[in-house]
TORKOL-4160 file (C-alpha; in steps of 0.2 Angstrom, whole numbers, padded with zeros to 4 digits, m for minus):
180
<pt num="1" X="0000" Y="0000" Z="0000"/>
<pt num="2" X="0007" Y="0016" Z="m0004"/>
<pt num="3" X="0009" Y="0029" Z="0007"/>
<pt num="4" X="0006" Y="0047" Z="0007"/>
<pt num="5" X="0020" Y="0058" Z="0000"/>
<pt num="6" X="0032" Y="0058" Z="0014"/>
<pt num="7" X="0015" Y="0056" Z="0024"/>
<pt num="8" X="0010" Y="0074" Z="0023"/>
<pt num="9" X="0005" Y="0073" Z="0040"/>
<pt num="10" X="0007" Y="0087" Z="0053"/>
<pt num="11" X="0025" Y="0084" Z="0056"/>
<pt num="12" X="0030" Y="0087" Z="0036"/>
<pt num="13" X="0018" Y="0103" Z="0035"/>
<pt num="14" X="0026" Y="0110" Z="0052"/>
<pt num="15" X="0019" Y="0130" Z="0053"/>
<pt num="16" X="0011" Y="0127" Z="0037"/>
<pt num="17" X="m0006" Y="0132" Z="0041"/>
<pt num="18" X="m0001" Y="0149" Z="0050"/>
<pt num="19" X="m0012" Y="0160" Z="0055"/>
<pt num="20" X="m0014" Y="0177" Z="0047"/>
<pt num="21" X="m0003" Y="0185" Z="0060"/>
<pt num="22" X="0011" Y="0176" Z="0055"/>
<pt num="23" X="0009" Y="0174" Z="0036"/>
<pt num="24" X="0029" Y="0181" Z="0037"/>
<pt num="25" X="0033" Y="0162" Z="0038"/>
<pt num="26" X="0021" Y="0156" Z="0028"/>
<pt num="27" X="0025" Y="0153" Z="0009"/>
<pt num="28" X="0014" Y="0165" Z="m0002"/>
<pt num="29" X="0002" Y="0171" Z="0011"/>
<pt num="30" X="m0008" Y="0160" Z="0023"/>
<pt num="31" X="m0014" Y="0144" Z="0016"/>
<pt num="32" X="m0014" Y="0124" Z="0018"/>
<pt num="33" X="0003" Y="0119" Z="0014"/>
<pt num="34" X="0015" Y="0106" Z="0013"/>
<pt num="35" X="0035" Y="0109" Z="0016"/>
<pt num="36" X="0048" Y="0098" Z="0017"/>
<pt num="37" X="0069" Y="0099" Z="0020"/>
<pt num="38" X="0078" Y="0094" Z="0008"/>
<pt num="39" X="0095" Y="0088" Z="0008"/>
<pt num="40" X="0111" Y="0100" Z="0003"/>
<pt num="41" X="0122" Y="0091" Z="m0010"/>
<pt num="42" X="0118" Y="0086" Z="m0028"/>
<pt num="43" X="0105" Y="0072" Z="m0020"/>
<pt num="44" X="0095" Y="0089" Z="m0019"/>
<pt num="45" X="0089" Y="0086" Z="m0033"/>
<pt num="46" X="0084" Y="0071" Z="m0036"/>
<pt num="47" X="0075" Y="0071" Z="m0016"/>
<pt num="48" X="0062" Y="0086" Z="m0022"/>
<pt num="49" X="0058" Y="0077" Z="m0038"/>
<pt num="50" X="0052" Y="0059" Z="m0028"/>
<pt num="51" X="0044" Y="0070" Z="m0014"/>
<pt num="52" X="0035" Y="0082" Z="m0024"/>
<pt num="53" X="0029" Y="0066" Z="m0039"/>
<pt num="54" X="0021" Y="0057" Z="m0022"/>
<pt num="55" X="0011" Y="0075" Z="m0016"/>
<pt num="56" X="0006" Y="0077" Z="m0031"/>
<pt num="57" X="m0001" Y="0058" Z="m0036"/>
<pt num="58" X="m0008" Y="0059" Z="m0018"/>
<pt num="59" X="m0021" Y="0073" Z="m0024"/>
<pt num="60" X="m0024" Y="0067" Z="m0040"/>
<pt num="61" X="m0013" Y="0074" Z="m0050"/>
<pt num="62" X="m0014" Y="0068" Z="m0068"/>
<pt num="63" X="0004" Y="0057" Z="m0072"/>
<pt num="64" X="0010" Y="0071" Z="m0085"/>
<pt num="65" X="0007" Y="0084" Z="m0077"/>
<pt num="66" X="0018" Y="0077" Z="m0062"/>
<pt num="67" X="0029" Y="0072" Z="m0075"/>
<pt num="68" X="0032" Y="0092" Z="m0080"/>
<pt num="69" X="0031" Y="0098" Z="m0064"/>
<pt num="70" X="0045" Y="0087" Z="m0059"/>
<pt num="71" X="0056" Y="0094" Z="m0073"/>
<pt num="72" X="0051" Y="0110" Z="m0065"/>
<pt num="73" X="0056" Y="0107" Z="m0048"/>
<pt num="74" X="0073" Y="0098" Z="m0052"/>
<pt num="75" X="0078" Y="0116" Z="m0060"/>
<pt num="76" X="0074" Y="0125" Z="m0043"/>
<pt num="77" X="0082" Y="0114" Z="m0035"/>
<pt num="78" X="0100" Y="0109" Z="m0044"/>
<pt num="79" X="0100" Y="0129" Z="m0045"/>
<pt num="80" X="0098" Y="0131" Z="m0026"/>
<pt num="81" X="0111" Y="0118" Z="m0024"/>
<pt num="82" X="0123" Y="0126" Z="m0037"/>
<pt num="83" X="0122" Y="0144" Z="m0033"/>
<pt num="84" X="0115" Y="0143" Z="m0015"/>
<pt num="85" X="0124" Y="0127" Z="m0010"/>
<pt num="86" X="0131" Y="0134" Z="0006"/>
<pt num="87" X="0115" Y="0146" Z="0012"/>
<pt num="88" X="0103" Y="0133" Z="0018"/>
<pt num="89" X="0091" Y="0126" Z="0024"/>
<pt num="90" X="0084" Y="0121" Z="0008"/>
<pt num="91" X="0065" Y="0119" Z="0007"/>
<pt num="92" X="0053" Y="0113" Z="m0004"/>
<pt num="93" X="0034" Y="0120" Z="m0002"/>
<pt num="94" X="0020" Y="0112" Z="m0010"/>
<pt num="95" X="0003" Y="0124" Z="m0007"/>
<pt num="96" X="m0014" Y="0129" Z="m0016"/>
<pt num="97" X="m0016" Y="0147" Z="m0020"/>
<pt num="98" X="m0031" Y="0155" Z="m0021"/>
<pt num="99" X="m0035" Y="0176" Z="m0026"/>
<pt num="100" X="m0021" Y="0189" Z="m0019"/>
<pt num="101" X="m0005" Y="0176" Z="m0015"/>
<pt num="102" X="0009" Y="0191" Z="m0006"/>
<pt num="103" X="0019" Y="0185" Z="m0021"/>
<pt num="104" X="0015" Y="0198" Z="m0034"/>
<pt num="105" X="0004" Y="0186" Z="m0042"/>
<pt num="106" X="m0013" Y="0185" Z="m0042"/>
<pt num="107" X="m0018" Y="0166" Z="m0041"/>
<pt num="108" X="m0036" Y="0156" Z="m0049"/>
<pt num="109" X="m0045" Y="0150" Z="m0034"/>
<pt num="110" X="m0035" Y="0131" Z="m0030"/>
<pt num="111" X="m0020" Y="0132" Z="m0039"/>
<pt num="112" X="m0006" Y="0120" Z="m0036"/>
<pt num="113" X="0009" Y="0130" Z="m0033"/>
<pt num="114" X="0028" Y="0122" Z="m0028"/>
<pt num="115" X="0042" Y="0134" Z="m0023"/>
<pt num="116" X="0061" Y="0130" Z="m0018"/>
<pt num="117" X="0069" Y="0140" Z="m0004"/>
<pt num="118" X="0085" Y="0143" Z="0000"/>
<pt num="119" X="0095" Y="0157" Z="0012"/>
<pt num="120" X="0105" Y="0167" Z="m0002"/>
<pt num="121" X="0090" Y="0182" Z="m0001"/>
<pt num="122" X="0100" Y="0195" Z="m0011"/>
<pt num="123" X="0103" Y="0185" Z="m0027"/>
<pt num="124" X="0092" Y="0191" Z="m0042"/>
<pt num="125" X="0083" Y="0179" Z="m0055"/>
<pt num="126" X="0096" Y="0180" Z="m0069"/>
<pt num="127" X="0089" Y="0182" Z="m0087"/>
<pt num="128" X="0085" Y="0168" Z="m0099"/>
<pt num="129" X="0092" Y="0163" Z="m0116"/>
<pt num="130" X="0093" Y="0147" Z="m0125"/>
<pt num="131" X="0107" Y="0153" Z="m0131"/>
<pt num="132" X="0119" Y="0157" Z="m0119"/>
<pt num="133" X="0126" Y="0143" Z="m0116"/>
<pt num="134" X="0129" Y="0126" Z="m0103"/>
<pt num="135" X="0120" Y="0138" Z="m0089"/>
<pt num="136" X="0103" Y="0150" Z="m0087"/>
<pt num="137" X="0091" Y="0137" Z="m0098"/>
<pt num="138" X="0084" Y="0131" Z="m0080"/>
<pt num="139" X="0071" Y="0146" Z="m0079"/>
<pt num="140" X="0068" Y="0145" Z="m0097"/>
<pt num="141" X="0062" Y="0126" Z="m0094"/>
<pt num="142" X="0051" Y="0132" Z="m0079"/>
<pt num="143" X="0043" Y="0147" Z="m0088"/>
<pt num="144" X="0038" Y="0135" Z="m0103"/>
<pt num="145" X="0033" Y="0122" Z="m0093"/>
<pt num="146" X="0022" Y="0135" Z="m0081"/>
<pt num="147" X="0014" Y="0144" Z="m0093"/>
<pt num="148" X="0025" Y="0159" Z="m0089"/>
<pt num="149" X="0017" Y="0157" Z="m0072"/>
<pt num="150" X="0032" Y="0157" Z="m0057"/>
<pt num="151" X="0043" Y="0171" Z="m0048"/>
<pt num="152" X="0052" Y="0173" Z="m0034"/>
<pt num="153" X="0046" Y="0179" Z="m0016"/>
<pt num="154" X="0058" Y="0186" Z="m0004"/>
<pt num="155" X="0051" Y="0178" Z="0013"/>
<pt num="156" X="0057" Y="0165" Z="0028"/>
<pt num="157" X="0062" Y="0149" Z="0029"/>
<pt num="158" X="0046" Y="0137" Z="0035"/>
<pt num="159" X="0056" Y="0122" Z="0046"/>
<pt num="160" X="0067" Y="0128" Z="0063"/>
<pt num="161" X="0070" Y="0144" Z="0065"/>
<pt num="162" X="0066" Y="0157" Z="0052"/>
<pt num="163" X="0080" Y="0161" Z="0040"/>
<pt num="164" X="0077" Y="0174" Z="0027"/>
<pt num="165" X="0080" Y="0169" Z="0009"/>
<pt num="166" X="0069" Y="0167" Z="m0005"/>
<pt num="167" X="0056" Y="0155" Z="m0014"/>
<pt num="168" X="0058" Y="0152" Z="m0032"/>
<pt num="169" X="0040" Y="0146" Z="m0035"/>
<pt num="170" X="0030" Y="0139" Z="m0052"/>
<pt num="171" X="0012" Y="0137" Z="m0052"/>
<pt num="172" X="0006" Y="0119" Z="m0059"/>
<pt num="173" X="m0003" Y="0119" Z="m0075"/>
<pt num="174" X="m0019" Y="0107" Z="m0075"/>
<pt num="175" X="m0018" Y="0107" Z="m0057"/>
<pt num="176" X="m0033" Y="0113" Z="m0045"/>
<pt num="177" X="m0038" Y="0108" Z="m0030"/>
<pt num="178" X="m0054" Y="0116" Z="m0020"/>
<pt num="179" X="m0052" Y="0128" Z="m0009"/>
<pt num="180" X="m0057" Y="0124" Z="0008"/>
């Protein structure tokens, strides 16, 4: 029998469902939310992949648009792990957005969003070109595959104490899930 991704129980969604008093810490605003650590080193990778294709199967996800949305979430993470390598934690947030999200982005009601985190706050979202080269295609791949919907949000790490850093985040296409 298979389990829930990484058993999305209380312990993996820690302050996930803050309160709007302390929406600081919680990715995008207040909402239901799922946030997991994940490992520094070039497993980083591989780690957000398996957990985020078990969250997402969990809810219903249909297979290819996991499929994308783990092409998606290996990017955010090899980049946290190449350019942020040494300013952890590293996080990975899986949460449903829904009107205003604190992100700069307005949100349809229920959509899936997945966001990286890691502690280097100050660095920028470098530009995109396919042809510049072995490095910078990463975001390209997740603006394709997001329907040009992702950004980054300058906010607090989620697990132990807060850090400040920053959420790369991309919005899953074809996924919904009710608002509660």
């Amino acid at each position: 029998m298979k389990s829930t991704p990484a058993d999305l129980t209380a312990q993996t969604m820690a302050d996930a469902m803050a309160d709007a008093t302390d929406n600081a810490r919680a990715p995008a605003g207040t909402r239901p939310g799922w946030v997991w650590a994940l490992p520094g080193g070039p497993g980083c990778a591989g780690h957000a992949r398996a957990v985020l294709r078990d969250a997402l199967a969990s809810l219903g996800v249909p297979r290819e648009v996991i499929a994308d949305a783990q092409l998606m979430v290996s990017e955010l993470a090899t980049n946290a792990h190449q350019h942020a390598g040494d300013h952890g934690p590293h996080e990975l947030w899986l949460y449903v957005a829904g009107g205003e999200t604190g992100d700069g982005e307005a949100a349809d009601a229920g959509e899936v969003r997945c966001a990286v985190f890691d502690a280097l706050a100050d660095a920028a979202l470098p530009g995109y070109s396919w042809t510049s080269g072995d490095c910078g295609r990463g975001l390209s791949i997740v603006r394709e595959l997001s329907g040009e919907r992702w950004g980054m949000l300058r906010t607090m790490s989620r697990l132990g104490p807060p850090v400040r850093g920053k959420a790369v985040w991309f919005a899953v296409p074809g996924a919904t899930i009710a608002p509660a």
